[in-house]
C-alpha positions as CSV (number, residue, x, y, z in Angstrom):
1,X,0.0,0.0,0.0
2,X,3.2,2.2,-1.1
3,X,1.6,6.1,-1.4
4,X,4.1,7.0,-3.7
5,X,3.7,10.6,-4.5
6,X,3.3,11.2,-0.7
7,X,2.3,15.2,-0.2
8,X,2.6,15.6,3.6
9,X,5.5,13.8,4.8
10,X,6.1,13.7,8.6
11,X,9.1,14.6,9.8
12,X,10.9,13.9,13.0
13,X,13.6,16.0,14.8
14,X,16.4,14.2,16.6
15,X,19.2,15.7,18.3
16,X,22.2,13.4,16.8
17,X,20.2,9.9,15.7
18,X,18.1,10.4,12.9
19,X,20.7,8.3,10.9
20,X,20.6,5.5,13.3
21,X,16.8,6.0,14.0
22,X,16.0,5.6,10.7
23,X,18.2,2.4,9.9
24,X,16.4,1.2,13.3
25,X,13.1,1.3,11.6
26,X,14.3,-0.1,8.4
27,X,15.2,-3.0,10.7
28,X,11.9,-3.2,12.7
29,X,9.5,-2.6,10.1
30,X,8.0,-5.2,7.2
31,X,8.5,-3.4,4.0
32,X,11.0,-0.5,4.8
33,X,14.0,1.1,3.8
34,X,16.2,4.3,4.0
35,X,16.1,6.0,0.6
36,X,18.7,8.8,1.0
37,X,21.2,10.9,3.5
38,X,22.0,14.4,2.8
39,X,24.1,16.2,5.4
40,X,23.6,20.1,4.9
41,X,26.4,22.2,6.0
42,X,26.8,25.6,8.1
43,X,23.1,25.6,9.5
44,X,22.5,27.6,13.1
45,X,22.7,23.6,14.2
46,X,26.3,22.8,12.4
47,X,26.7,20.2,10.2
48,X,22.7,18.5,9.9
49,X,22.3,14.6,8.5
50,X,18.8,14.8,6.2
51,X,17.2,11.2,6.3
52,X,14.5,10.5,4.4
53,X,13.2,6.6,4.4
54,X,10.0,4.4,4.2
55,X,8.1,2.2,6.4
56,X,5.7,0.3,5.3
57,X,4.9,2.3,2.8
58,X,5.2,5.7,4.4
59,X,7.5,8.0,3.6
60,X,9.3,10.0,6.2
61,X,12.0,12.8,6.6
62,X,14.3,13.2,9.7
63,X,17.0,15.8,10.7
64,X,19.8,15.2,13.2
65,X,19.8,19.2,14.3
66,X,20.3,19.2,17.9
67,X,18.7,18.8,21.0
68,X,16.1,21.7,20.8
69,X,12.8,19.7,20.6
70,X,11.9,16.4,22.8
71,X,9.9,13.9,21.2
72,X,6.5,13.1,23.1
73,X,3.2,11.1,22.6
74,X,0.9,14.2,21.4
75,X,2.1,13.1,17.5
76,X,2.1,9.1,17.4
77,X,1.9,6.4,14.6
78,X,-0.7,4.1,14.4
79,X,0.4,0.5,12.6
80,X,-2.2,-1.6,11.8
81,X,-1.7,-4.9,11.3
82,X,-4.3,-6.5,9.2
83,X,-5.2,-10.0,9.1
84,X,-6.7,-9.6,5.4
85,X,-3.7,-8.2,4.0
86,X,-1.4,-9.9,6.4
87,X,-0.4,-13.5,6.6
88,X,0.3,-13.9,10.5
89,X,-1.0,-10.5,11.7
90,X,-0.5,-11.0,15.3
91,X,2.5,-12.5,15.0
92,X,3.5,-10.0,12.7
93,X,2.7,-7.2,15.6
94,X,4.6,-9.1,18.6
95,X,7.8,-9.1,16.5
96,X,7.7,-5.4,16.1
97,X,6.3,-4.8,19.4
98,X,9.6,-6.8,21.2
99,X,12.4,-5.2,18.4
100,X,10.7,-1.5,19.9
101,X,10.9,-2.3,23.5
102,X,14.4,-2.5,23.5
103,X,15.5,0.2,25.3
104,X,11.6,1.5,24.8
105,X,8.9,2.2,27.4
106,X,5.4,1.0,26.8
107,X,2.5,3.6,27.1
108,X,-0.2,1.4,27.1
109,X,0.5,-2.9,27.4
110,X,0.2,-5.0,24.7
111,X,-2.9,-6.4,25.6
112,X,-6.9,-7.0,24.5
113,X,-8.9,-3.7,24.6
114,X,-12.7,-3.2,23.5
115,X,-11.5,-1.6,20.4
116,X,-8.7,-4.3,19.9
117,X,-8.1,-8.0,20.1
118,X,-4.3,-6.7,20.3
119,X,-3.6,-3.5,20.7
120,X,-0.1,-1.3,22.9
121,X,1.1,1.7,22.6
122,X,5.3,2.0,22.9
123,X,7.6,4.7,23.0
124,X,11.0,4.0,21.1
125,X,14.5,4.5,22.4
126,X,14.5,7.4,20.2
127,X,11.1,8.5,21.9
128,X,9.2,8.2,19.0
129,X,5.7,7.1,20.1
130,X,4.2,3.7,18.0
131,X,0.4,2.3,18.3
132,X,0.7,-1.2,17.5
133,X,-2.9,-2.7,16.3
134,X,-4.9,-5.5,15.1
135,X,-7.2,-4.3,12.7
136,X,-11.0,-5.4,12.4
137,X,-10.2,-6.9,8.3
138,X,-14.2,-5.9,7.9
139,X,-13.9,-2.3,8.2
140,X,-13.2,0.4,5.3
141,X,-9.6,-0.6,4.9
142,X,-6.8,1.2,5.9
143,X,-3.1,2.1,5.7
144,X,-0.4,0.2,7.4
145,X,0.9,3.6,9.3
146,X,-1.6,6.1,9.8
147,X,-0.2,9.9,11.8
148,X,-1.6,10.4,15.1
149,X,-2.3,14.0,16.8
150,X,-3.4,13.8,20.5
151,X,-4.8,17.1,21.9
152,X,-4.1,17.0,25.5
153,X,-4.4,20.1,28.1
154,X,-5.1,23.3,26.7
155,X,-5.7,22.0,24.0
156,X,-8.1,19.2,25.1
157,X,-11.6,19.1,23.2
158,X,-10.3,20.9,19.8
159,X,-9.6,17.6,17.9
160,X,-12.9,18.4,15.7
161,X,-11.9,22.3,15.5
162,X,-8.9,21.0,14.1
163,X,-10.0,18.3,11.8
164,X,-12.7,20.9,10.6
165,X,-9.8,23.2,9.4
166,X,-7.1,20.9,7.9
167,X,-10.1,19.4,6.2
168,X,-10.5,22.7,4.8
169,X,-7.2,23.6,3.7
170,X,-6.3,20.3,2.1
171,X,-7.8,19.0,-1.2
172,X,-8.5,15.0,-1.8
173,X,-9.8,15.2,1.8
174,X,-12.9,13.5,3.8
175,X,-14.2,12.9,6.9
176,X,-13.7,8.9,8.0
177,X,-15.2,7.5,11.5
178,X,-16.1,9.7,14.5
179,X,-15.9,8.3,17.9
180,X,-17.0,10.2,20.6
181,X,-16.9,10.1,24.9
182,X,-19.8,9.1,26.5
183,X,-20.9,10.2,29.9
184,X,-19.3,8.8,32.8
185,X,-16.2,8.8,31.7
186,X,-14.2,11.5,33.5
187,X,-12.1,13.4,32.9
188,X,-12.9,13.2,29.7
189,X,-16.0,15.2,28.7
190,X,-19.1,13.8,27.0
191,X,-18.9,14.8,23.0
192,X,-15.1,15.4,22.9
193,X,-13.6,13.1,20.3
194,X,-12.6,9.4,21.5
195,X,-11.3,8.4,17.9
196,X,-11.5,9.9,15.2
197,X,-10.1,9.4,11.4
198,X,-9.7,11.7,8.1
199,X,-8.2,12.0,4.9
200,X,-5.8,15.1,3.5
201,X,-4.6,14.9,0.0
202,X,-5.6,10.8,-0.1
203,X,-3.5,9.9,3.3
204,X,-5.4,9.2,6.7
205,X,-4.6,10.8,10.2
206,X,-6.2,10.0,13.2
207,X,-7.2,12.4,16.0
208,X,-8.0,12.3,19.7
209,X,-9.2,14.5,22.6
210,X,-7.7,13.1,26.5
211,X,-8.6,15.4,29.4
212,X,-5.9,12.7,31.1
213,X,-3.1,14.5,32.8
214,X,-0.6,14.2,30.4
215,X,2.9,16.3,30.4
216,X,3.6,17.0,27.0
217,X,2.1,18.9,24.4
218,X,2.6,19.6,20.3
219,X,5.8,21.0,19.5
220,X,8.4,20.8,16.4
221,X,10.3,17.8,17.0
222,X,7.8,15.7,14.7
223,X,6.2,18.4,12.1
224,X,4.9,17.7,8.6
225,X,6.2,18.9,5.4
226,X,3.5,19.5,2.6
227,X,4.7,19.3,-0.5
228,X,4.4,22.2,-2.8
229,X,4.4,22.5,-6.9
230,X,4.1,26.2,-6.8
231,X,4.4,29.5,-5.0
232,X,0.6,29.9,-5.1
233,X,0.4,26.6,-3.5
234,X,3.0,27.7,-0.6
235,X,0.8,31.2,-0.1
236,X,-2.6,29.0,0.1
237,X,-1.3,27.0,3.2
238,X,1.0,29.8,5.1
239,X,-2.3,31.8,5.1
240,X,-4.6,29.3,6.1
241,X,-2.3,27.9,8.8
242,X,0.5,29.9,10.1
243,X,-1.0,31.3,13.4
244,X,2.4,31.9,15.7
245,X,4.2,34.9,13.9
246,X,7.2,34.3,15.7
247,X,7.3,30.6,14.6
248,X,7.7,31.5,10.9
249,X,11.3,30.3,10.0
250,X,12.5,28.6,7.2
251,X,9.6,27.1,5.9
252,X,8.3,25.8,9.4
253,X,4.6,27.2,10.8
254,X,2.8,26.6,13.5
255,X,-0.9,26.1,13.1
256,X,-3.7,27.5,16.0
257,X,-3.4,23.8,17.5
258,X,0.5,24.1,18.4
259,X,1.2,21.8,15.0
260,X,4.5,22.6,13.0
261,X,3.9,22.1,9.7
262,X,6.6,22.9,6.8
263,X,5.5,24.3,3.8
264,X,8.2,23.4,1.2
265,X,8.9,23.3,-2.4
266,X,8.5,19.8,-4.3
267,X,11.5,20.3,-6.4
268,X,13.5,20.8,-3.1
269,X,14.4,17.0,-2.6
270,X,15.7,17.1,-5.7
271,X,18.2,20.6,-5.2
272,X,19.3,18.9,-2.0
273,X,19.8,15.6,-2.7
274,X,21.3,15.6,-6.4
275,X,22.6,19.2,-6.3
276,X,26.7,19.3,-5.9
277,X,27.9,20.2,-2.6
278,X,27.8,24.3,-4.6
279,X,24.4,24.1,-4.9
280,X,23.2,22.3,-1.9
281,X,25.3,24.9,0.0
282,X,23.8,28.1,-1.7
283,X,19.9,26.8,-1.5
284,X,21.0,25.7,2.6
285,X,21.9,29.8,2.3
286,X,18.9,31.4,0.9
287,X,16.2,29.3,3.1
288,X,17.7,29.9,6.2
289,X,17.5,33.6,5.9
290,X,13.6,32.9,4.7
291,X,10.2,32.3,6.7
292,X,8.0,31.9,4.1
293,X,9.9,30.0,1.4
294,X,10.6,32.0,-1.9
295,X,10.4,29.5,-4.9
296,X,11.8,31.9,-7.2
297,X,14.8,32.9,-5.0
298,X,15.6,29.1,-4.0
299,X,15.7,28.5,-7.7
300,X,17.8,31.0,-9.2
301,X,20.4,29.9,-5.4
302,X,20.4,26.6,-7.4
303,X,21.6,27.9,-10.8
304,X,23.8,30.6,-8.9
305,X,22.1,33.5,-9.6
């Protein structure tokens, strides 16, 4: 179920690892690989490696850029493992589940739920936070790794506000399954979102409301990168996102949820991962001294204009 001409990409922050992290997953994963290291030079972080690799399908981005941002539950992945699609499912899950507890803490046991026959929730050595599941093979079906936002404190009961928006913003988008609290179960309030699922530009996210005490909130160390053929296409989503002025930096955003997204140029993979070391070191240049990017600029940086 390879999404190849992925839009939104997320991408995970590590101080020094993202190398290792992501030759980890390639490791853990059915189905994954890393597809290509960059290291861009003279950044306010030094010398950063760019990973980009797949799992399962999903393509992600990672940047070794120092220790600025801590990973934390509030962005998770969901991987369901689907008896359907999947000869030995379960088994399939437990493997995974034991390669990610090395040196990994478990959030919720592996164990049955209502919602699960087999179901945890882990956090990596890295600190990146997994939901392992066995899917129900009679509902719509899914993707093998599905995003995961978690709105916790102040932002507690805003999953639909969100949802409502990025629906919005995003073409090839829908509305999938809406789960919500019933009474009597505090501290979580009746009608705030249990489980929820949607679709932006053909990939699914899930989203959740917990009033649970939880201390940790949305910040940059996992963001996602959209994808962008055009400068009109980079105006569309810095207007109808970008809500913390002072978080505009190179690209990066942060939407009225606490979400970093990173609105970037298509064509940029390919100036820094073929571009010679020239290139790659006057298009590192020009974005750093950008918010919003500047598709014209970073192009003529490329030819050396």
């Amino acid at each position: 179920m390879t999404n190849t001409n992925s839009k939104i990409v997320p991408h995970i922050w590590y101080n020094k690892e993202a190398v290792e992290a992501a030759n980890f997953y390639a490791a853990v994963f059915p189905e994954s690989k890393v597809t290509s290291v960059t290291t861009l030079h003279d950044t306010p972080s030094g010398d950063c490696d760019q990973v980009s690799f797949e799992i399962w399908g999903q393509k992600f981005m990672a940047i070794s850029a120092g220790p600025y941002f801590k990973l934390n539950p509030s962005v998770s992945f969901f991987v369901n493992f689907d008896p359907s699609r999947e000869k030995d499912a379960a088994q399939k899950l437990d493997e995974v589940w034991n390669k990610l507890s090395e040196g990994g803490q478990a959030l919720m046991p592996l164990d049955k739920y209502p919602f699960s026959e087999r179901y945890g929730w882990i956090q990596d050595k890295f600190g990146v936070s997994w939901q392992l599941m066995l899917t129900n093979p009679e509902g719509e079906e899914r993707p093998a790794i599905i995003p995961s936002f978690l709105f916790v404190g102040d932002q507690c009961g805003r999953a639909e506000e969100a949802m409502t928006l990025y629906l919005s913003v995003f073409g090839n988008s829908r509305q999938g399954a809406i789960v919500r609290y019933p009474q009597s179960m505090e501290p979580d309030r009746e009608g705030n979102i249990m489980f929820s699922d949607f679709m932006l530009e053909n990939q699914w996210f899930t989203a959740m409301d917990s009033a649970h005490n939880h201390q940790f909130r949305f910040n940059e160390a996992i963001s996602f990168m959209v994808k962008c053929d055009s400068q009109e296409e980079i105006d569309h989503y810095w207007e109808k996102l970008s809500a913390v002025p002072e978080a505009e930096q190179c690209g990066w955003l942060t939407d009225p949820f606490g979400v970093s997204w990173q609105i970037v140029p298509a064509e940029m993979d390919e100036m820094l991962g073929k571009g010679t070391p020239e290139q790659i070191a006057r298009v590192t240049k020009a974005f750093l001294q950008m918010k919003k990017f500047d598709l014209a600029a970073l192009r003529e940086a490329y030819r050396g204009g």
